[in-house]
C-alpha positions in Angstrom: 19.2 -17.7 -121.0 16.4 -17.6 -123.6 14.7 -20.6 -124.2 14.4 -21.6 -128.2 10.9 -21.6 -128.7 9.1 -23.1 -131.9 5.3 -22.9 -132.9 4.0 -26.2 -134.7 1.0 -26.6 -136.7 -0.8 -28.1 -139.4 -0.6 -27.9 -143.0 -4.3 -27.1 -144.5 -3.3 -25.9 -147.8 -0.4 -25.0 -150.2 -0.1 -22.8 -152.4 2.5 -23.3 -155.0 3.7 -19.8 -156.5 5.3 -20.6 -159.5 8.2 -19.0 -158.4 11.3 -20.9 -158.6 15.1 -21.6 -158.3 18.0 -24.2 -159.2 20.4 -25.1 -156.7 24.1 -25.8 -157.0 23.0 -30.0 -157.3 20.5 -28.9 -160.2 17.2 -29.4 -158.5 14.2 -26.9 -159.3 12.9 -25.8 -155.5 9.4 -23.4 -156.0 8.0 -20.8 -153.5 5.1 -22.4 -151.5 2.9 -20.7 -149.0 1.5 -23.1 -146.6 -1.4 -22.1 -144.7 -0.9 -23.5 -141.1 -3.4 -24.1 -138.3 -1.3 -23.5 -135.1 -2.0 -26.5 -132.9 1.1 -26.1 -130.0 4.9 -26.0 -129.7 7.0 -28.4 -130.7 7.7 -31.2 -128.5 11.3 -29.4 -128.0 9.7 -27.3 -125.6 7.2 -29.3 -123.3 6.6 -26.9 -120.8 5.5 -24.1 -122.8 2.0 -23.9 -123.4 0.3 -22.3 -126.6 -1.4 -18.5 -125.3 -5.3 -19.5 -126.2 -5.4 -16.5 -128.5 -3.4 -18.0 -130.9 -4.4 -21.6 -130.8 -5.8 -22.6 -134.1 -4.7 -19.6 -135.5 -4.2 -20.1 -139.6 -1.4 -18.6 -140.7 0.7 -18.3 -143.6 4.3 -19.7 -143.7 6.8 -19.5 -146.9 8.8 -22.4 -147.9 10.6 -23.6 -150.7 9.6 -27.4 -151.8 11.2 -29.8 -153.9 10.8 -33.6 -153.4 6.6 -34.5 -153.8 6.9 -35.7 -149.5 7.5 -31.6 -149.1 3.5 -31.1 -150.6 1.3 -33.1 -147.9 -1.6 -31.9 -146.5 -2.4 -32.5 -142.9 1.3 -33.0 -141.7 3.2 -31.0 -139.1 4.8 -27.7 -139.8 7.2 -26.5 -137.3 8.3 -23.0 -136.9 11.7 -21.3 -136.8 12.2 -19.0 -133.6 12.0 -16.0 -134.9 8.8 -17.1 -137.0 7.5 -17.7 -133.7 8.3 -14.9 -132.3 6.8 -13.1 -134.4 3.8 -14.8 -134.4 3.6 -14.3 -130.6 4.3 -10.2 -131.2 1.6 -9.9 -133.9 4.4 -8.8 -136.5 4.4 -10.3 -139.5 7.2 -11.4 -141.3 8.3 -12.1 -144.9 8.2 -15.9 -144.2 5.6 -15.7 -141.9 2.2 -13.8 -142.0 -1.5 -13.8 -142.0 
């Protein structure tokens, strides 16, 4: 069985496109792109430990942000799996990159 695996890191910058939506409840979500520093895995996944190459690696990660708490610097962004996946592979992705 393969183990869910999620990257974690933290948020050093955003970037807030202009780019932006309304959802079925009427609030306006906008594109971001957060530049992460990858610190370790989530604490989901204890045993895994974070390959030195990519440790502090900044990368960028796309999100959509609505309420003002979803703009904080210095907070901890998790990772989906295959976000950190790809991170692990070196492929970018179009929600993850750098």
């Amino acid at each position: 069985m393969n183990k869910i695996r999620k990257l974690q890191g933290r948020v050093l910058e955003i970037e807030r496109t202009g780019e932006t939506f309304t959802d079925e409840y009427g609030e306006k979500w906008e594109k971001c792109i957060f530049t992460v520093e990858l610190t370790n895995y989530s604490k989901r996944t204890p045993d895994e430990k974070i390959p030195d190459e990519i440790k502090g690696k900044k990368i960028k990660l796309v999100r959509y942000c609505c309420y003002d708490w979803h703009y904080k610097l210095g907070v901890r962004k998790t990772l989906e799996p295959d976000e950190t996946e790809a991170v692990l592979s070196g492929k970018p992705t179009e929600t993850v990159y750098w």
